[in-house]
C-alpha positions as a Markdown table, in Angstrom:
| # | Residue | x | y | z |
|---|---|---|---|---|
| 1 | Unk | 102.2 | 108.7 | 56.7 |
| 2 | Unk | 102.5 | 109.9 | 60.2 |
| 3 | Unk | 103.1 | 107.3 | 63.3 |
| 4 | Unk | 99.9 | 108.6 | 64.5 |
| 5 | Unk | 97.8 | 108.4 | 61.2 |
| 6 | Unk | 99.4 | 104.9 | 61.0 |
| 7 | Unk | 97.9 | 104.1 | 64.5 |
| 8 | Unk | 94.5 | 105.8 | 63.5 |
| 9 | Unk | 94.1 | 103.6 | 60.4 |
| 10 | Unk | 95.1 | 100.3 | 62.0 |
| 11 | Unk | 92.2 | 100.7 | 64.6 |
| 12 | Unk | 89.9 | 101.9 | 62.3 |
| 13 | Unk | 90.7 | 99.2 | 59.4 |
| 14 | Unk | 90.0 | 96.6 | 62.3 |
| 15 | Unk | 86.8 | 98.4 | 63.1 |
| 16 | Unk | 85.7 | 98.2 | 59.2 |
| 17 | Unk | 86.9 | 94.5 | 59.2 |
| 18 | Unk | 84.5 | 93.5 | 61.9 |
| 19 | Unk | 82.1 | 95.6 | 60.9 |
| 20 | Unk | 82.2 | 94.4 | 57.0 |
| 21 | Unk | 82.3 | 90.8 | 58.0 |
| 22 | Unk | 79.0 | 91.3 | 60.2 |
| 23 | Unk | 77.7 | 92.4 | 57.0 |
| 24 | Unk | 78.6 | 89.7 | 54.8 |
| 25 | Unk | 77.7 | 87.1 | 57.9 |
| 26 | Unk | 74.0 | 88.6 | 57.9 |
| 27 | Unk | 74.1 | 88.5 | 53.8 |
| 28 | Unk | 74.0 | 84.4 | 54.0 |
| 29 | Unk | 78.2 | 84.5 | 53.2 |
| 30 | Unk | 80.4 | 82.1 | 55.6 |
| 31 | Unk | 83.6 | 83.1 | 57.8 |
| 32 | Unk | 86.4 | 81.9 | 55.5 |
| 33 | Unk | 89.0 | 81.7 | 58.3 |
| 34 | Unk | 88.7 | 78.3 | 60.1 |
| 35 | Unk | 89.3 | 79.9 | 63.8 |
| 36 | Unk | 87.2 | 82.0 | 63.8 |
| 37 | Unk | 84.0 | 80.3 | 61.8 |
| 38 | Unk | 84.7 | 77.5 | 64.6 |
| 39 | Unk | 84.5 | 80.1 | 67.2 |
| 40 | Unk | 81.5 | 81.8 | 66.1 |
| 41 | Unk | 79.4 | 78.2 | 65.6 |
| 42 | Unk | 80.8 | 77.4 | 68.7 |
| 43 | Unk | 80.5 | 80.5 | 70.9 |
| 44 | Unk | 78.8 | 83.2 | 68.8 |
| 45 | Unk | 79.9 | 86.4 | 67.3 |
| 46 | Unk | 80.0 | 88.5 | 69.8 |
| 47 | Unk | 82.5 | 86.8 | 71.8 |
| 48 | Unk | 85.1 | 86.2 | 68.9 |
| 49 | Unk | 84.7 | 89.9 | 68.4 |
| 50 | Unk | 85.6 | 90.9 | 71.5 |
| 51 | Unk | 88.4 | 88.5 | 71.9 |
| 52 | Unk | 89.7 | 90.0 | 68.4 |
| 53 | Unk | 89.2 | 93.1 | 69.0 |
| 54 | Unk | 91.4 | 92.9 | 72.4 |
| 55 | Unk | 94.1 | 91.0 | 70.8 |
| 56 | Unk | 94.6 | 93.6 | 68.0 |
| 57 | Unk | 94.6 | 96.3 | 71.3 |
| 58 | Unk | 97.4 | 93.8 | 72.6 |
| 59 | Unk | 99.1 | 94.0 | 69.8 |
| 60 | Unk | 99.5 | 97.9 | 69.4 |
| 61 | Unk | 100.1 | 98.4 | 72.8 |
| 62 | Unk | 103.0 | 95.8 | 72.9 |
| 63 | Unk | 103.8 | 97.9 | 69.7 |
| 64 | Unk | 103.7 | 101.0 | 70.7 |
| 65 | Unk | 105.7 | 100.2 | 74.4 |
| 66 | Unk | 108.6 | 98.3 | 72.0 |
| 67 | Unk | 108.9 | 101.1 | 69.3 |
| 68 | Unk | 110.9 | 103.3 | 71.7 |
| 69 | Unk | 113.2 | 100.6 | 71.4 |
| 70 | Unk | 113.0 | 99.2 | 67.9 |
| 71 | Unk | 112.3 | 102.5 | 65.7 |
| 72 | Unk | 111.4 | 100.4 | 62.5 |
| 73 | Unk | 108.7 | 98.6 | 64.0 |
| 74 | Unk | 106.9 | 101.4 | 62.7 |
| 75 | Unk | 106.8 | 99.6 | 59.7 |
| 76 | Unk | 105.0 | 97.0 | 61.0 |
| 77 | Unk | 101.9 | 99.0 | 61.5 |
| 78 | Unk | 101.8 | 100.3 | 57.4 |
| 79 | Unk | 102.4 | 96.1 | 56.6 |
| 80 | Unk | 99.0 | 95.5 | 59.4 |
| 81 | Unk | 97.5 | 98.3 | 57.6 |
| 82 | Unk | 97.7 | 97.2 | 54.3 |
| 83 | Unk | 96.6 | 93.7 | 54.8 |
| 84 | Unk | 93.2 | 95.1 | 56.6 |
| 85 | Unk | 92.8 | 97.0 | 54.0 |
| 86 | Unk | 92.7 | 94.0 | 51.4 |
| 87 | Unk | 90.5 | 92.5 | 53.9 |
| 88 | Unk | 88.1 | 94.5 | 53.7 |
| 89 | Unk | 88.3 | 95.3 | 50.2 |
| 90 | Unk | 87.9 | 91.4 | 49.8 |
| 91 | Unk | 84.9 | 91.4 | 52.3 |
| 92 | Unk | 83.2 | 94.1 | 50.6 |
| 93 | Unk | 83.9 | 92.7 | 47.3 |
| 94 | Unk | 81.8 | 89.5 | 48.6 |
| 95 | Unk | 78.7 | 91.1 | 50.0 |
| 96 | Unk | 78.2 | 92.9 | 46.4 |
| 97 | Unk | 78.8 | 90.0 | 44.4 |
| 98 | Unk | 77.1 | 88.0 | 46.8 |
């Protein structure tokens, strides 16, 4: 897979993420991760996205600054990758079971 491909997957595995757990959330199914069920009683959705959302932009610009340096970060974006994909496939496996 190309670097770029790599990059376009990330972002878009993130957007699928958000997008599948605002699914399950208006489906009746709970945030499973403690941080960010606490932040989304405490402070609502919206805000928890947007702070993930810029984090996970934080992290692939620091990535992308540091991989002119460090080549085999690279890999690092296909291990991301991979793990957002389970996420989703496990968030998405929720909502149709229910």
């Amino acid at each position: 897979m190309s670097n770029t491909l790599a990059v376009l997957t990330y972002l878009v595995l993130n957007l699928a993420d958000m997008f599948s757990t605002m699914v399950g959330l208006r489906a009746g199914l709970h945030e499973i991760s403690p941080v960010p069920a606490w932040g989304m009683a405490t402070f609502g959705e919206l805000p928890i996205y947007t702070l993930k959302e810029g984090v996970i932009l934080l992290l692939l610009v620091a990535l992308l600054v540091l991989v002119r340096r460090y080549p085999w970060l690279w890999r690092t974006v296909h291990i991301w990758n991979l793990l957002f994909a389970l996420v989703v496939a496990f968030n998405l496996m929720q909502v149709v079971l229910g």
